[in-house]
N, C-alpha and C positions, 0 to 999 in steps of 0.2 A: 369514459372519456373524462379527461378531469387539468384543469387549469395548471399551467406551470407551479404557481403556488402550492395549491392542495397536493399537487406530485410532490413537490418539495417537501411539505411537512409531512404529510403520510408516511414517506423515504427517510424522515430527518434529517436531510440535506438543505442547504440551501441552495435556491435558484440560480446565483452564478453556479454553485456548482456544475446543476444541470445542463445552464448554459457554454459551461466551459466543455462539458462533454458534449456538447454539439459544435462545436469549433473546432474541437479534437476530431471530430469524426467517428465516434464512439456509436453515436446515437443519430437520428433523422430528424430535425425540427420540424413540427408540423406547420402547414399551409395555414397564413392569417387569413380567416375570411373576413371579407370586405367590411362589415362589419361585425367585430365581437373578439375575441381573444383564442389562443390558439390553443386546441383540445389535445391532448394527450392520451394516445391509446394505452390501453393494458399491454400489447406489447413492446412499447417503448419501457413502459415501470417495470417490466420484468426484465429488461433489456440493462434497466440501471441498477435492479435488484443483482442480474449477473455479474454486473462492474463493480459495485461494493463489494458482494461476498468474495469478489475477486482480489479486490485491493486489498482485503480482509487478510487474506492469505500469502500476502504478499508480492502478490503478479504487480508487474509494474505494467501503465496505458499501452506501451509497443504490445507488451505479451498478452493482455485483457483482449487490444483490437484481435492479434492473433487466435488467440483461445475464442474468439467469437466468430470467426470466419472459418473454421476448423470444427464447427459445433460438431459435424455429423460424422469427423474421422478420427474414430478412437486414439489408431496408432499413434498418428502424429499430435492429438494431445498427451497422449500419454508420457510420449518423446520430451513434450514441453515441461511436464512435472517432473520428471527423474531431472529436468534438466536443474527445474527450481531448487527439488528436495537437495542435488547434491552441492548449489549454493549457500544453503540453507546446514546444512553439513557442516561447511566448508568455516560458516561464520562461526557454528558453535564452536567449533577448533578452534578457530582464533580467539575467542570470548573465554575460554577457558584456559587458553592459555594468560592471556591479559590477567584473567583473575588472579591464576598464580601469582605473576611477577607482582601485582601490587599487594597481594596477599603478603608475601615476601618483605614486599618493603614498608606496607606498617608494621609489619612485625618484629622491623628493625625498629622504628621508632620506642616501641614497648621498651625495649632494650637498652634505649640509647639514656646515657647517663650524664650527657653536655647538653646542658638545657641553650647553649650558643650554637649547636647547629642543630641539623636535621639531617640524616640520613636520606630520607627521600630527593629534600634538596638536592643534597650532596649527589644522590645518583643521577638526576635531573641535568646536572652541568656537564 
C-alpha cells in the first residue's frame, strides 16, 4: 500500500495524472480513513501500469477502459487490436504518402533558380 505520491513517482507520473484517471473512471480511489491519507493497493499500480503501457501503444482512455473490462475475453480483445493495428496502417499510408509530396516539393526548391519565389509557396496558394 503506498500513498498517491510514492504511486506517482514509482509510476513517473504525476498525481493529477492519477487523479485524473480516477475521474475518468479508469481506476477506484481509495477510502480516506478518518485519519491519515489514502493507501493505494498494488492492484490499483498494476491497474495504471495497464493504462500506460496501454497509452504507450496508442489505445486512446475509451479503448484502455474497454481493453480493461474485456481482460478475460481474448476474442473481443483481439477484435479491438486488429481494429488499432489497421488504423495504425492506415496512418502510415497517409505519412508516406505526405512524405512524398513534400519530398517532391523541396526538391523543387534545389531546382528553383528565382531566388523571388518559392515553389513550395507557390504550390501552397
Amino acid at each position: 500500500m503506498k500513498t498517491i505520491g510514492k504511486l506517482a513517482k514509482e509510476l513517473d507520473i504525476s498525481v493529477e495524472t492519477i487523479r485524473f484517471y480516477e475521474r475518468k473512471g479508469l481506476i477506484k480511489q481509495p477510502l480516506k480513513p478518518e485519519n491519515g491519507y489514502r493507501l493505494y493497493s498494488i492492484t490499483i499500480a498494476d491497474q495504471l501500469k495497464f493504462i500506460l503501457k496501454s497509452k504507450a501503444l496508442g489505445f486512446t482512455l475509451n479503448e484502455i477502459a474497454s481493453l480493461m473490462s474485456l481482460s478475460g475475453n481474448c476474442a473481443d480483445v483481439e477484435s479491438m487490436g486488429l481494429k488499432k493495428l489497421q488504423l495504425i496502417c492506415d496512418k502510415i499510408t497517409d505519412l508516406q504518402r505526405l512524405e512524398k509530396v513534400i519530398q517532391e516539393m523541396t526538391d523543387s526548391c534545389k531546382s528553383n533558380q528565382d531566388p523571388n519565389t518559392c515553389p513550395i509557396i507557390n504550390a501552397l496558394k
